[in-house]
C-alpha positions as CSV (number, residue, x, y, z in Angstrom):
1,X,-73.5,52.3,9.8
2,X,-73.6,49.1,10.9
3,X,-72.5,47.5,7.2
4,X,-69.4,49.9,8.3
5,X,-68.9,48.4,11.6
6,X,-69.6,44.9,10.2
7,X,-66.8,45.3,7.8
8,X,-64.4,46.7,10.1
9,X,-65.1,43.8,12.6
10,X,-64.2,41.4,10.0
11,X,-61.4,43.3,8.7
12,X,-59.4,43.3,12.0
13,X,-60.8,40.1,12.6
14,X,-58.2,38.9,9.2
15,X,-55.6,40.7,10.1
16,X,-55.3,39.2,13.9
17,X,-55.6,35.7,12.1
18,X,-53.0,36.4,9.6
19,X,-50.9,37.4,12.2
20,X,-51.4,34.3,14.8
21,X,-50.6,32.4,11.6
22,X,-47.4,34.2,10.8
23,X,-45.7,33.6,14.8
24,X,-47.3,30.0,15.0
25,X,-45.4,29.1,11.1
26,X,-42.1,30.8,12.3
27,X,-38.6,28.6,12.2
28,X,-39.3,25.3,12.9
29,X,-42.1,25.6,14.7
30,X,-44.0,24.2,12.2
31,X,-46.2,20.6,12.8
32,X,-46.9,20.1,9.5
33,X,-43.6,19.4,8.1
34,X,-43.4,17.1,5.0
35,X,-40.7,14.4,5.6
36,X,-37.7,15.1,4.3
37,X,-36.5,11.3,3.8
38,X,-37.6,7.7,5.0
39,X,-37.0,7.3,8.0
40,X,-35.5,3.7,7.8
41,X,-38.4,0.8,10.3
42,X,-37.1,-0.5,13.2
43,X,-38.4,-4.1,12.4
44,X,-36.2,-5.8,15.6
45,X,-35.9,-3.5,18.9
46,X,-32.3,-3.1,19.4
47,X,-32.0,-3.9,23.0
48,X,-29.9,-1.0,25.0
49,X,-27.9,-2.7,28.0
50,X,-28.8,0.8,30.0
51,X,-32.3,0.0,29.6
52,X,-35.1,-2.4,29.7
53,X,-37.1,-1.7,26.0
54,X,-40.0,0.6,25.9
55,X,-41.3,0.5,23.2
56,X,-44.6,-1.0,24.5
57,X,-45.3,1.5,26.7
58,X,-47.8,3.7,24.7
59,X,-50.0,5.2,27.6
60,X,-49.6,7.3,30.0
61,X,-49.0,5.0,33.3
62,X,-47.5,2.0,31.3
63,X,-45.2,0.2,33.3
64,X,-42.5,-3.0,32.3
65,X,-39.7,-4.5,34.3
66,X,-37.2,-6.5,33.2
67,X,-33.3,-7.7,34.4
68,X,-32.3,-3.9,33.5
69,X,-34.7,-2.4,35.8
70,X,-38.3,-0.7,35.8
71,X,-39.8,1.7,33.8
72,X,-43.0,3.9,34.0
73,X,-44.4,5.9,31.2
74,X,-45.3,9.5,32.7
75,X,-45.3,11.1,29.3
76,X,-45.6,10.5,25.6
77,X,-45.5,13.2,22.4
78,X,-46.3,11.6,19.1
79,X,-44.5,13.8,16.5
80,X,-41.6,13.8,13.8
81,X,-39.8,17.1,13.0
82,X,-36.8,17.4,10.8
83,X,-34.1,19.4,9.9
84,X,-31.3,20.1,7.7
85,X,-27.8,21.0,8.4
86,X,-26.1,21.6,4.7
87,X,-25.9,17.9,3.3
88,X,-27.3,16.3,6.6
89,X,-30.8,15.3,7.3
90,X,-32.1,14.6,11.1
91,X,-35.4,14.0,12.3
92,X,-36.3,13.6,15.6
93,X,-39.3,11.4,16.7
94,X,-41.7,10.3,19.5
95,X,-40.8,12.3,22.9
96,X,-41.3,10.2,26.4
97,X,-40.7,11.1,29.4
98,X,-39.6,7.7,31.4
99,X,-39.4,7.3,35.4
100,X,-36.6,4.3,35.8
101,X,-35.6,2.4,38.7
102,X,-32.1,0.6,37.6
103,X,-31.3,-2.8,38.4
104,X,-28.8,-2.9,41.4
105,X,-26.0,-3.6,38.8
106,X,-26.9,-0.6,36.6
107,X,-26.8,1.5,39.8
108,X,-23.1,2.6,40.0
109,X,-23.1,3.4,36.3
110,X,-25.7,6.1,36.5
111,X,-23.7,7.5,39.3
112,X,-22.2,9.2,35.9
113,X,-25.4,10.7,35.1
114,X,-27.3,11.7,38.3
115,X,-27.1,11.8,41.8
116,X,-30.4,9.9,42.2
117,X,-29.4,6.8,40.3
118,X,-31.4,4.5,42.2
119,X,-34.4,6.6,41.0
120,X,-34.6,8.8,38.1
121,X,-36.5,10.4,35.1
122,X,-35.1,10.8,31.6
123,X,-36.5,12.6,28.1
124,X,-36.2,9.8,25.3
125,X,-36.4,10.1,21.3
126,X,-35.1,9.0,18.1
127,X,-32.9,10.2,16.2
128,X,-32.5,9.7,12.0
129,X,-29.8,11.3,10.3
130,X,-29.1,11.2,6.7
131,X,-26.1,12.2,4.8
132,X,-27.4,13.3,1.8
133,X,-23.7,14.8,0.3
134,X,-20.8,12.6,-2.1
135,X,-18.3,13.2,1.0
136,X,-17.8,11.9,4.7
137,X,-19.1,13.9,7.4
138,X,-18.3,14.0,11.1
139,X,-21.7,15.6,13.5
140,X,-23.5,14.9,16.8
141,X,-26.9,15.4,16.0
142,X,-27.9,16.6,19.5
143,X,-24.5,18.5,20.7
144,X,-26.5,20.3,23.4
145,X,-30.2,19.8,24.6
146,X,-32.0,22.7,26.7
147,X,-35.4,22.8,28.1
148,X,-37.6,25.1,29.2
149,X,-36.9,24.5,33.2
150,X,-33.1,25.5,32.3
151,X,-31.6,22.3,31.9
152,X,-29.0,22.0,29.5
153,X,-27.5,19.2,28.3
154,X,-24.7,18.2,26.1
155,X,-24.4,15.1,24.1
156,X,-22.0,13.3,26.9
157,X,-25.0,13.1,29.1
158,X,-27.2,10.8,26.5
159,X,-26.6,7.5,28.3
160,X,-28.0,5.1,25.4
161,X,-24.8,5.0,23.6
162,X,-26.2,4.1,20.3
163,X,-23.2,5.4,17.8
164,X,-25.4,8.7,16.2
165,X,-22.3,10.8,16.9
166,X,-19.4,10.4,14.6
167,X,-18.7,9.8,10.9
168,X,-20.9,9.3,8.2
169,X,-20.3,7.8,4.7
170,X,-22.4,9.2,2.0
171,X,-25.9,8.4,1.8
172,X,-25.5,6.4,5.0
173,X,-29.1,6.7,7.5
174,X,-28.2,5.7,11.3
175,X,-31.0,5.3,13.8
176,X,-31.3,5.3,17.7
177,X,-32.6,6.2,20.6
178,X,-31.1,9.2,22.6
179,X,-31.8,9.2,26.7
180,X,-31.0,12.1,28.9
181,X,-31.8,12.1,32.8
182,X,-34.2,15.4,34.2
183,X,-33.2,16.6,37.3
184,X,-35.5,19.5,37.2
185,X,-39.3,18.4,37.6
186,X,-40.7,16.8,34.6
187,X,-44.0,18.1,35.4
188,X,-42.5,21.5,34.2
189,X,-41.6,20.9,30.8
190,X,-43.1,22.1,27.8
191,X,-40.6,22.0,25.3
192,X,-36.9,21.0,24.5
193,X,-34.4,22.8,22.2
194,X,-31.8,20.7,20.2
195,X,-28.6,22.4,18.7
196,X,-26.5,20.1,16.3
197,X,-23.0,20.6,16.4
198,X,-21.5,21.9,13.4
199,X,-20.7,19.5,10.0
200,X,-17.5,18.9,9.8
201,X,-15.3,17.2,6.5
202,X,-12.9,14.6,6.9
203,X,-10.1,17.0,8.0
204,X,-12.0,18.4,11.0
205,X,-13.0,21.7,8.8
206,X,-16.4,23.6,9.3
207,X,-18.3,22.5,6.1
208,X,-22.1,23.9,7.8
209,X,-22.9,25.8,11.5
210,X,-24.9,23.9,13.4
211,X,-28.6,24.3,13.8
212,X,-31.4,24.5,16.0
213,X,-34.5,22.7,16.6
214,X,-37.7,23.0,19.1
215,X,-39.9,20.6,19.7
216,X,-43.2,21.2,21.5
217,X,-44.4,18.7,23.9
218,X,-47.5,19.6,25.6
């Protein structure tokens, strides 16, 4: 009897863990993603005239001023997850949540953005995409960004400007950064969705539907 119990203990016991496995591996929920291309160093920081570079701030509580304004590190995800939309690769990299306090001459042009420009925070990453196709495509890799307090964002509100949206020749890699304000409390958020728009050809036809991508950050 209790060989039989034993066995049925450790039976269910598989079964349970095969099926954690399963929901934890669906879509792209996956952390263990082999790359899908080189995602091309950032030898020289590309300064962003919205705001002061970050790229220092690695912990938690990190801090750096400079003529753009102030920033404060309040949260940080290490991570790279990727994606493919027909011929076009994207990763996305490196989540921080930034608390920034503009310079009074960057003031009026986050009126745009928020009604708390003096004093805001914003979710930050990078973005890589890769055309991997022999023909020109036209995306935005992030054509609306959602998070799990109910914002929702569309690419208009990423205030770093960095050129990811638009045409790409083939086998052309773009980098940058991509910087939306929070109005809900950051505290709050767990994860982000990402929905690419759709791939488009040189005439403005659907070539691939967009996709979608979560990312975890706790």
């Amino acid at each position: 009897m209790k060989r039989l119990l034993l066995l049925l203990s450790l039976t269910i016991s598989i079964i349970l863990t095969g099926c954690s496995n399963h929901v934890a591996g669906e879509g792209n929920e996956s952390e263990g993603q082999s790359p899908l291309f080189e995602i091309p160093e950032q030898t020289k920081y590309k300064n962003n005239p919205q705001a002061p570079d970050d790229q220092d701030l690695k912990e938690v509580g990190n801090q750096v001023e400079d003529m753009d304004g102030r920033l404060a590190l309040k949260a940080i995800k290490k991570m790279e997850k990727y994606i493919e939309v027909g011929p076009v690769q994207m990763a996305v990299k490196d989540v921080k949540v930034l608390n920034y306090s503009p310079s009074p001459d960057l003031v009026d042009y986050f009126h745009a953005y928020t009604h708390n420009e003096t004093n805001f925070n914003y979710i930050k990453f990078t973005v890589a995409i890769k055309n991997t196709g022999d023909q020109k495509v036209n995306l935005a890799p992030v054509e609306v960004l959602k998070t799990n307090t109910g914002e929702k964002l569309g690419f208009k509100d990423d205030f770093y400007l960095e050129k990811l949206k638009g045409v790409y020749e083939p086998g052309e890699t773009r980098v940058g950064q991509m910087g939306f304000v929070l109005e809900h409390d950051w505290k709050e958020l767990e994860s982000m969705r990402i929905e690419t728009s759709d791939v488009l050809d040189e005439e403005g036809n659907v070539l691939v539907e967009g996709e979608k991508l979560k990312v975890d950050l706790q």
